[in-house]
N, C-alpha and C positions, 0 to 999 in steps of 0.2 A: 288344228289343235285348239283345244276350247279348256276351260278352268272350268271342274264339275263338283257337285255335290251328292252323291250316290249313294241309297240307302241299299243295304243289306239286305237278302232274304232274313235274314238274321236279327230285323229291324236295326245295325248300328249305321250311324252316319260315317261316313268316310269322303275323304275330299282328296280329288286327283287332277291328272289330263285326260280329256279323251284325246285318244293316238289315232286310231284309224276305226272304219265301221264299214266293214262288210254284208255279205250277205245271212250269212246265220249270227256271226257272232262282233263285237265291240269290242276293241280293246283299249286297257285304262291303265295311266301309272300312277297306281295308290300314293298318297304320300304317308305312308309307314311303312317300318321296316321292318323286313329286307324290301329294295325297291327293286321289285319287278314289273316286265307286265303282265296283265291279268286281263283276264276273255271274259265277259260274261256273256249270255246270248241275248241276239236283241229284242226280245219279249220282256226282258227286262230295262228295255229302254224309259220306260213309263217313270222310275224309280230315280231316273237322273235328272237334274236340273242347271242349269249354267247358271255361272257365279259373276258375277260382275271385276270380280280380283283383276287383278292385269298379269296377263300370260307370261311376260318378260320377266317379273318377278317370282312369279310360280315357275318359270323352269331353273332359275339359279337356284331356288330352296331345295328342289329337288338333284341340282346338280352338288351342291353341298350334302346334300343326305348321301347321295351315290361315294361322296368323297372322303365321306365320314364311317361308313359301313365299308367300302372295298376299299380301303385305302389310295386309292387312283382310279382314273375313269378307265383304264386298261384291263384291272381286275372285277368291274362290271361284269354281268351277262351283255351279251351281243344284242340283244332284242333289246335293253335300254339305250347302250350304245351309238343304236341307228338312231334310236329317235331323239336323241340329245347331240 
């Protein structure tokens, strides 16, 4: 799990995790909401960059955001749930 900086087709910057990276496609948990995760494919790898942030802290902001929109980690989706 790595602290990313990911530009949009869309040209907007967006800062997440990368979760896992398969064969076609990357998965990311945005930090905005709603927090899910999100696939992009990896030809869009190009477009990401690693952050120097420390990971420890980037997963409590996102485990506060989860706790702040779903009210408990229980009312998360499942696919954040694993990865936190």
């Amino acid at each position: 799990m790595k602290v990313i900086k990911y530009q949009t087709p869309s040209n907007a910057i967006r800062h997440g995790l990368l979760v896992a990276t398969g064969r076609k496609w990357t998965q990311l948990i945005l930090i905005e909401h709603p927090i899910r995760v999100t696939r992009i494919p990896n030809t869009e790898l190009s477009s990401v960059t690693e952050m120097s942030y420390r990971l420890g802290r980037a997963k409590r902001v996102v485990k506060d955001m989860v706790k702040a929109y779903y009210g408990t980690m229980r009312n998360a989706p499942k696919s954040v749930r694993k990865v936190l």
